[in-house]
N, C-alpha and C positions, 0 to 999 in steps of 0.2 A: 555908328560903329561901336561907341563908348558903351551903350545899351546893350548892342549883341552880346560883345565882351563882356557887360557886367550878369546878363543872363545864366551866362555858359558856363561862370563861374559858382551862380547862386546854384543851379545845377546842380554841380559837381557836389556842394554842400551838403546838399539834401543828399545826398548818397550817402552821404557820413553818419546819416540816421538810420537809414534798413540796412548800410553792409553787412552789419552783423547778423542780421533775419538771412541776406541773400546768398552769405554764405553757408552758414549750417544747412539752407538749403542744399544749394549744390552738393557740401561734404554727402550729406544722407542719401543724395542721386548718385552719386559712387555705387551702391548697392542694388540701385534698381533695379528691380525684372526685366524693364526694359532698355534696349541697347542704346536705342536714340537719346534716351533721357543719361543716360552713362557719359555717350559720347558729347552730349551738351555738358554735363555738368565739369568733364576734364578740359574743355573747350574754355569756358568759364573760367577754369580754377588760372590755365593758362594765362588769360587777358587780365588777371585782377593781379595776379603772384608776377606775373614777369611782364605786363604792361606791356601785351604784344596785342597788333592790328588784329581786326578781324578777318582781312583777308577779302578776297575778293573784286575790289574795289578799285579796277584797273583805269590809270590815267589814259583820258585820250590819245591811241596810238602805241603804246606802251606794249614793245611784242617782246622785252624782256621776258625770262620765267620766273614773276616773282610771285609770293605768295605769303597768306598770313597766316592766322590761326586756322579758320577755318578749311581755308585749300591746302595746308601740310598734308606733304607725302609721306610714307613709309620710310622712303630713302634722305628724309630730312630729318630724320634723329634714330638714336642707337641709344639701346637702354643699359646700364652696366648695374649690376647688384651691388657690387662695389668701385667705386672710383678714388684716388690719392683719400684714402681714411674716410669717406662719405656711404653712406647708403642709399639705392636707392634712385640712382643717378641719371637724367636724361642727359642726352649730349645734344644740344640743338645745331642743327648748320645749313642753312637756307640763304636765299635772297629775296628780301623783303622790300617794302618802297622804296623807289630812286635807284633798285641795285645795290644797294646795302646788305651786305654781309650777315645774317645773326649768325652768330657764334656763342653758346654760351653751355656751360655744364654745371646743370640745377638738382638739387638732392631734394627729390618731390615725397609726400606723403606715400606711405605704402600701398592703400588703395588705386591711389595715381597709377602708380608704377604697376601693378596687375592688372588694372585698365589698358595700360598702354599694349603687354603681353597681351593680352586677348584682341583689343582693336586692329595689331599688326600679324596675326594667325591666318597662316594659307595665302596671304599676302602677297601679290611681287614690290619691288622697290617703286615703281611709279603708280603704283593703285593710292587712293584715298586713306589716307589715317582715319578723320572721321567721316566715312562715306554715309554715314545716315546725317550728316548735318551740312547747311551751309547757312550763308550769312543772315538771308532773310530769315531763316528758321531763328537763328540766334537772335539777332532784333527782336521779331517778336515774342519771343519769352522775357528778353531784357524790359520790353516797353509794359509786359504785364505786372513784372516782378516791381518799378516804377515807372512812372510817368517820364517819358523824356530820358533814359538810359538807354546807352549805344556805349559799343567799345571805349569809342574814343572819351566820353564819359569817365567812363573806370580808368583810362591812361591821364586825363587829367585831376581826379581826384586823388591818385597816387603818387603823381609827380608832385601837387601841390600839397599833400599830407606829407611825405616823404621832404620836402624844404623845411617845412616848418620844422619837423621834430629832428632834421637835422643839424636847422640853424640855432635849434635849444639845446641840445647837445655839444656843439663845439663851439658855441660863445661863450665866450669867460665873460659872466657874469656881472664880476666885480669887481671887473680891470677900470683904472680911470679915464676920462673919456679926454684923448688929448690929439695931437697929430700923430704921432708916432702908431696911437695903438691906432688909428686908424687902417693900419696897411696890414696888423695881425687880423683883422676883425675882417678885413677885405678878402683874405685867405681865406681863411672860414664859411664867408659868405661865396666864394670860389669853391671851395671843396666842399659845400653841401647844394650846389647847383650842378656840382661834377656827379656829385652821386644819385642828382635824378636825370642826369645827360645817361649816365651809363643804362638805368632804369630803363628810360624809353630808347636803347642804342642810338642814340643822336652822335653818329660818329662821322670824322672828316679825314682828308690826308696830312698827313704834317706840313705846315706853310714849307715855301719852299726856302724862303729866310730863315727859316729854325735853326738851324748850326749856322748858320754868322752871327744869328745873335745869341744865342746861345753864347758863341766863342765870346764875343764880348764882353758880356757878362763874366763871362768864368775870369777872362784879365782882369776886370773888377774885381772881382770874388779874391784873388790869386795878389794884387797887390794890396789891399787892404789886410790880408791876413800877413804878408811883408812887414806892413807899418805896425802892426799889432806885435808881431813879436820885436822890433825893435823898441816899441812902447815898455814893452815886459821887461827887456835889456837895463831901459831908461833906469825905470821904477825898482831895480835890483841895487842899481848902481846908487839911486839916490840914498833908499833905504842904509846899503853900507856905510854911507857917509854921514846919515843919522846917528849909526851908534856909535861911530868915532865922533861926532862932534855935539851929536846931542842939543842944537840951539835951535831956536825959534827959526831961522831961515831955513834950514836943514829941512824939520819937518814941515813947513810953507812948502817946498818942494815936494817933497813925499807925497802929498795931498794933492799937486798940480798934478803929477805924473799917473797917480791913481785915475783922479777926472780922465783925463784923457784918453786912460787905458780904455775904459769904462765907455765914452764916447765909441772909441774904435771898435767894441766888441758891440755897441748896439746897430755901429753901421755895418758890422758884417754880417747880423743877424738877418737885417733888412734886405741884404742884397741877396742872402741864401734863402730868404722865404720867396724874393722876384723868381728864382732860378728855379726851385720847387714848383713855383704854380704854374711856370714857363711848360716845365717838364713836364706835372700832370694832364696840361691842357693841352699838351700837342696834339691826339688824336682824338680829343672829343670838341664836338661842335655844341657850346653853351648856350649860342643865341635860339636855336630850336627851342627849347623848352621854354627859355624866359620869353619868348612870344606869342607862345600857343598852348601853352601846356599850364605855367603856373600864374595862379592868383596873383596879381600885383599887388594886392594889398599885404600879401606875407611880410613881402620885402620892403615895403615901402613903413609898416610896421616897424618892424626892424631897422631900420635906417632910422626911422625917430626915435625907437628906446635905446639906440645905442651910440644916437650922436653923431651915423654919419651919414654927411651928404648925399643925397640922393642920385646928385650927377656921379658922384664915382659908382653908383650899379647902372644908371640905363641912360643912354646918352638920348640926344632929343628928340630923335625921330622915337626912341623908347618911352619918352618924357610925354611926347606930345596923343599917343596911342591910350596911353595909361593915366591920361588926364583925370577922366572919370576917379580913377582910384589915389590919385594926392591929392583931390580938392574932400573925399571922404571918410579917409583913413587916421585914425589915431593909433597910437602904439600899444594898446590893449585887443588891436584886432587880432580872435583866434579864426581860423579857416573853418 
């Protein structure tokens, strides 16, 4: 298993060498004479820009109407010239694998967008968007363009380029490596997995515990900031007493009362980043991607140059899949 895994990954890699060839490809099939080669190349720009399936590719039994790239209808997106200050704009809104929802409105390149005007002309709402394409067609242009490229390919080459240069983006650098920062850092590593969760829609329904604990939390959140202002109360009071008496115990106090403030303001820090990630994560499902989608070595990377444990990103059944990738990894791995 460790091998397929570590294959699917290497893969992915190699795409990171021709993307740039196989995109200016596609941009220049924009213009093509021919309509097939149009219809592939917006097809394309789709699966690589917004990490959608290819479509087609129905689960056993599966009489849902779902569809991907290539089965979109007419009636699954509406094009606006202008959207909230955007140009440009598709509106997408289907159901994709499992019954899942896309929903998204994307401000595509201009060519796109005149693309799209022409592919949906004379149209009704349940005809084919790209009726000169379907999946196999699309495979095999992918397997010509390289060896071993499929949709799912370009979804994990984007999911796991998209962590990396999220998790170098919103790491602080040059923060000290202690317990504390552990849990900023753990955010970070939470909000650039949330941003390739949104990427490949990996979405869920809210736990049904979410407003209890939620509530919980907020009575934490809510008496800590109680003790914080009495703390402030304290340290006003001591301070007065400083400059009427001005002696060594006076300001000994001053100093205790400061610590403490100080203590109180980084535990409520801590409880409003819990409540934050609480919130973000309510409707996105993280474990999708961290299991199928991204490199383990990004992370596991990451966890060595920054000091933290590895059991806080992937628990063991995570631990023991991704074997292969902590017995290989050092913290210079780039993807």
């Amino acid at each position: 298993q460790g091998e397929k895994d570590w294959q699917k990954y290497e893969v992915a890699r190699r795409l990171k060498d021709v993307v740039h060839k196989i995109r200016a490809q596609y941009q220049a099939d924009w213009k093509s004479k021919e309509m097939k080669k149009r219809q592939r190349a917006v097809a394309l720009y789709f699966i690589d820009k917004l990490a959608l399936r290819a479509g087609n590719e129905k689960e056993e039994g599966e009489t849902a109407d779902t569809v991907g790239c290539c089965s979109l209808r007419v009636e699954h997106i509406k094009l606006h010239h202008e959207l909230d200050g955007q140009e440009h704009v598709v509106e997408f809104d289907f159901l994709g694998k499992d019954s899942i929802r896309y929903y998204n409105k994307v401000s595509v390149e201009k060519p796109v967008f005149k693309n799209l005007q022409l592919f949906m002309r004379n149209k009704d709402p349940g005809d084919d968007l790209f009726d000169r394409l379907n999946t196999s067609i699309l495979n095999r242009h992918l397997q010509h363009l390289m060896k071993g490229l499929s949709a799912k390919v370009f979804r994990t080459y984007n999911a796991s380029i998209t962590l990396q240069e999220q998790l170098k983006a919103l790491t602080n650098g040059n923060s000290i490596p202690g317990e504390d920062n552990v849990a900023g850092k753990l955010l970070s590593y939470n909000r650039a997995n949330r941003a390739v969760a949104i990427l490949c829609n990996h979405q869920r329904s809210a736990p049904k515990t979410f407003e209890k604990s939620m509530q919980i939390l907020q009575t934490k959140i809510d008496a800590k900031k109680q003790q914080l202002a009495e703390a402030q109360l304290e340290l006003k009071k001591a301070e007065d007493e400083l400059k009427d008496k001005n002696d060594v115990k006076a300001e000994a106090n001053v100093q205790k009362k400061k610590k403490l403030l100080e203590r109180l303001a980084e535990q409520l820090a801590k409880l409003e980043v819990q409540a934050t990630d609480k919130e973000e994560n309510k409707q996105i499902a993280l474990g999708t991607s961290k299991l199928n989608y991204l490199d383990p070595r990004i992370t596991i990377a990451w966890c060595k140059k920054f000091g933290v444990p590895i059991e806080k990103v992937y628990n063991k059944t995570q631990r023991e899949k991704f074997a292969w990738a902590i017995d290989m990894t050092d913290e210079d791995f780039e993807f």
